[in-house]
N, C-alpha and C positions, 0 to 999 in steps of 0.2 A: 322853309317854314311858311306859315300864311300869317295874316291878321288876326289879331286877338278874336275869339268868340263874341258874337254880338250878344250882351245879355239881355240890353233891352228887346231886342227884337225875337228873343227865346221866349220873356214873359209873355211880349205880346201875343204869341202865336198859341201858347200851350199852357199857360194859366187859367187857371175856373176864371168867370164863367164862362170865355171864348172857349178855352183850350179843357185837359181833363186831368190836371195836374194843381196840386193843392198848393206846392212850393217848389220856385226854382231858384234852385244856389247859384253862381258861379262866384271862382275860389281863383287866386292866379296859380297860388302855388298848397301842396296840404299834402299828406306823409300817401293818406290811402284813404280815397271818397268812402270803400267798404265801411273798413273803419270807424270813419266819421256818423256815418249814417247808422252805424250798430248804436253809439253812442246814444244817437237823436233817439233812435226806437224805444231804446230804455226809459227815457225820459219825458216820451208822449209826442214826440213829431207824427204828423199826419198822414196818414195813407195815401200813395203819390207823390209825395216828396219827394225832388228830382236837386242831387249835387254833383256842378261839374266843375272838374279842376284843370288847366291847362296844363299843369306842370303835376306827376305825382312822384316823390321822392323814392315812398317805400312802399308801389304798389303789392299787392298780394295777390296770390294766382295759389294752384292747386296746389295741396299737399303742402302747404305753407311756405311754397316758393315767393320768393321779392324780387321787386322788376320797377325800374327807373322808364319814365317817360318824358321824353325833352321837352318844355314848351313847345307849343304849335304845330306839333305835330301829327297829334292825331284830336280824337274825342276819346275822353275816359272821365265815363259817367256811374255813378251807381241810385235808383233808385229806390225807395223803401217802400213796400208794398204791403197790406195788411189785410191775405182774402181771409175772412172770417168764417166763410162758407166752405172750405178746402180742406181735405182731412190733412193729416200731417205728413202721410206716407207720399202723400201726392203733390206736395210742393215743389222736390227737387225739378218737376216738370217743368219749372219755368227757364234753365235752361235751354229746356227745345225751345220754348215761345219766343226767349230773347234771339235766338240763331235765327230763327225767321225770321225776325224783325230786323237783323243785321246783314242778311240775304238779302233781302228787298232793295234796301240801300243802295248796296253794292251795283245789285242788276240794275237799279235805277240812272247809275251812270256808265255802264255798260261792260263792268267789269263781271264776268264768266265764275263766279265763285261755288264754290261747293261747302257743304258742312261736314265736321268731323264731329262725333260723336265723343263725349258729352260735350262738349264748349267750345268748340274753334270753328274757326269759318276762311275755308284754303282757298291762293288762287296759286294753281300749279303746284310746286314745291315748298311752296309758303305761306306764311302764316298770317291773314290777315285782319285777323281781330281773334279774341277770347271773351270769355263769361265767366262768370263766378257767381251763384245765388248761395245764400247764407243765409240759414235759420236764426234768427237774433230770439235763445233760449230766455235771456231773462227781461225780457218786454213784456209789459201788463197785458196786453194782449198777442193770440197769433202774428207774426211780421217776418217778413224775407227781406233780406237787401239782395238788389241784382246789379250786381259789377258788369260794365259792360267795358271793352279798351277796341276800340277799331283805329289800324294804322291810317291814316290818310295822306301823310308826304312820307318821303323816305326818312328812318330813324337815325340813321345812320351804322357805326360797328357795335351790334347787339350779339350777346351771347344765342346761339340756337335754345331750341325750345326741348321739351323730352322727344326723343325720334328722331331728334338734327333738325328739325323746321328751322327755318333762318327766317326771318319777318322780312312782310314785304306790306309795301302802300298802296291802297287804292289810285295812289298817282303813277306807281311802277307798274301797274296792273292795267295801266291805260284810261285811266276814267276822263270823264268829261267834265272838266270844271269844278273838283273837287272842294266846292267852298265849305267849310265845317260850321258855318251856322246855319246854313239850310241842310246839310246832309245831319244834322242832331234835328233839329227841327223835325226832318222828316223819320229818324231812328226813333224818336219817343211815342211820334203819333202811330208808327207802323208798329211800337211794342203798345204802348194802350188799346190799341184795334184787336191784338192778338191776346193778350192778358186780359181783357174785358170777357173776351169768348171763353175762354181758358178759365175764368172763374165763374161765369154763369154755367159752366157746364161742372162745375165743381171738382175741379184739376183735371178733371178725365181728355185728353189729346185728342180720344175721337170722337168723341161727342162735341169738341169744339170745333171741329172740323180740323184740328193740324196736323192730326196722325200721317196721314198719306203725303199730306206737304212735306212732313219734314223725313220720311221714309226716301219719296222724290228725290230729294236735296243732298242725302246722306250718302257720300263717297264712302264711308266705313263698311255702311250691310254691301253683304255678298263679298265681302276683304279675307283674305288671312290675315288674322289679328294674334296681337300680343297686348295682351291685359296686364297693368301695371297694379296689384292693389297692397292694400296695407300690410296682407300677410303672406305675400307671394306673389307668383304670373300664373295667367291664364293664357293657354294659345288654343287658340282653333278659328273658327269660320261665321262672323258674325253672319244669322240669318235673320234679324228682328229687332226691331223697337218696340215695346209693345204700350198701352195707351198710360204708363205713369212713366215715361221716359226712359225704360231699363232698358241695356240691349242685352241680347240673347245669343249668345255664343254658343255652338255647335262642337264638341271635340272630335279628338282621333276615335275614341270610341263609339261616335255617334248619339251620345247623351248630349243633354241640354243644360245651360248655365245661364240663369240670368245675373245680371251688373247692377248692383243701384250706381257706383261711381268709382271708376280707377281714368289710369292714362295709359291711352287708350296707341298702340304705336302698329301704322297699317307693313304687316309682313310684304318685302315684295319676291 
């Protein structure tokens, strides 16, 4: 494990008016930041409000799975985001924005990572960080919470993920000096860079310019897939993302299936 998160040195860097961030939390320990930050929304917390908890008990992940994270071992942050300008069909897109933003990261300390479509970010055989954005329905105004969990030391014996992903750390992965208050430091600035483009272009991928980035990135297109969704499986051959985050699945027949959101498991 490492050293506590530096808070002070998180305001300083990414707080208005230096930074582009209205409020930052840090928590030692709190059930689920998602959660928390649904809470805040309701109740008028600010657009960019950034909560981070070193310890989550009762995190939340897809399909209403719960997932324990150790102290100091990784970053697991959710921020609350309020684009106003954004239709609603096009929010689930920030998904892909935060996966770029947790890509960056990674390649920033020289770990080879890829992105799985909708929410994980692999190196090799494992699993090393997830997303979760969350429409908060009864907020006075439009708002998303976006879950972000990147491992950074080893967790130690974690249950696998759907597919058997077994998690792995940016430390097992080979990085360079994986300090977690500069690698958050730099995960927020690198999701604000990309979520600023991403709502001036008004949810649309390509027009912010991350459609092809996160196309690049994406080990899923061009996979045999198996689609896990609410009312069955989908198998065939993802060929597409298209600019509000869906992917486009190919069958035996040759027709076309687009995804707003299942789990997602690559056939090999």
């Amino acid at each position: 494990m490492s050293e506590p998160i530096d808070a002070a040195a998180l305001r300083a860097a990414l707080l208005a008016p230096a930074g582009p961030y209205s409020a930052v939390h840090v928590v030692a320990s709190t059930g689920s930041t998602n959660a928390d930050l649904r809470v805040a929304a309701a109740e008028g917390a600010a657009d960019r409000t950034v909560l981070l908890a070193e310890e989550q008990t009762s995190g939340q992940g897809r399909r209403g799975r719960s997932w324990t994270s150790p102290p100091g071992a990784g970053i697991y942050l959710s921020v609350l985001l309020r684009p106003s300008g954004v239709a609603p069909e096009r929010l689930g897109s920030l998904a892909v924005v935060a996966g770029l933003a947790v890509l960056e990261v990674a390649r920033s300390v020289g770990v080879e990572a890829v992105l799985k479509w909708p929410n994980d970010m692999l190196a090799g055989d494992g699993k090393l960080a997830g997303v979760l954005s969350e429409l908060v329905h009864d907020a006075p105004e439009p708002a998303v919470v976006l879950g972000i969990g990147l491992n950074v030391h080893p967790l130690g014996d974690v249950e696998p993920g759907p597919g058997g992903l077994r998690a792995v750390s940016l430390a097992e992965a080979g990085a360079r000096d994986p300090d977690r208050t500069a690698l958050t430091t730099s995960l927020l600035h690198a999701l604000h860079e990309r979520e600023q483009a991403w709502r001036a272009a008004g949810g649309d991928l390509s027009a912010a310019g991350l459609l092809d980035a996160y196309r690049a990135a994406c080990a899923t297109l061009n996979s045999r897939v198996r689609v896990l969704l609410p009312d069955g499986e989908l198998e065939g051959e993802a060929v597409d993302i298209d600019r509000t985050g869906q992917l486009v699945v190919r069958t035996a027949d040759g027709s076309t299936t687009t995804v707003f959101a299942g789990d997602v498991v690559h056939v090999r």
